[in-house]
Each structure stands twice: as structure tokens, then as C-alpha cells.
C-alpha positions, 0 to 999 in steps of 0.5 A: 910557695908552689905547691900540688892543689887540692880540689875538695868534693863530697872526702874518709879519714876519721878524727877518732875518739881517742885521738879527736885532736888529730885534724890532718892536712892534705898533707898528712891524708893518705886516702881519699875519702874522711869524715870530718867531725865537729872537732876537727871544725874549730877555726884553733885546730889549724889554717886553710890556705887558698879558696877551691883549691887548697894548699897540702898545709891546709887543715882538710876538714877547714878546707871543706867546710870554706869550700861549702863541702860539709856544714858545721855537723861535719860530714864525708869528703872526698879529696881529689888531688891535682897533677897541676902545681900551683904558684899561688893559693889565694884566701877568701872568707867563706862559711866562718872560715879565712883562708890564708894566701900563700 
């Protein structure tokens, strides 16, 4: 499925208290900085599709952790969004984490 590539470098969305569960997709970001937190890291809270370059599905704060961006602390990313569309979004294993193909 085509679709705008996510480029993860050092993102600030926040997973807050009151709703800690809410781990976005690119999708759903509408800025460019977050802050992942250690529950937005739990493999349960979503998918990741690709490797470097991430589908907008993608479960921003998986994304980052597969791509080496934060550890398992979490941490502040910067989203940097692709004028390029992509044909394919390949999976990988890296850091805990299978990405997906797509």
C-alpha cells in the first residue's frame, strides 16, 4: 500500500497521565517533537510497518525505538515527514521490535 514515509530523528507529543494508553501513529501526530514514555513502548500497544522509513500506521514511539532513536527509558523524537511516497515499507527486527511489511 503507497503511502508518505516517516523519517524518525532525535520527536514532542506526550503520552499523558491521564490517558497513558493513547500511543499515536504518525497518523495521529500533529506536531513534530513527542515524548515517548515506557508505556507507549510495550510491543501490545500497536504495530510498526517498515525499517528507517515508517508507514503513517506505525505506532510512533515502536517506530523510534526499531529504529535505535530512544532506548527502552523512551525519550524525545523529532518526526520528519517525507514529501516522497513510498511503494513499499519493508520489516526488519531490530531493538525487540518486528516491523511489519506493507
Amino acid at each position: 500500500m503507497p503511502g508518505l514515509g516517516f523519517l524518525i530523528a532525535v520527536l514532542v507529543f506526550s503520552c499523558t497521565e491521564r490517558a497513558s494508553s493513547y500511543c499515536p501513529t504518525f497518523k495521529a501526530i500533529h506536531a513534530d517533537n513527542l515524548i515517548c514514555r515506557q508505556e507507549c513502548l510495550k510491543t501490545s500497544e500497536g504495530t510498526v510497518y517498515g525499517t528507517l522509513n515508517y508507514h503513517e500506521d506505525s505506532q510512533a514511539c515502536l517506530a523510534a525505538l526499531h529504529a535505535s532513536v530512544i532506548n527502552e527509558s523512551g525519550g524525545h523524537v523529532h518526526v520528519q515527514r517525507s514529501n516522497q511516497v513510498f511503494q513499499h515499507f519493508f520489516g526488519a527486527i531490530r531493538n525487540r521490535i518486528k516491523s511489519e511489511t506493507k
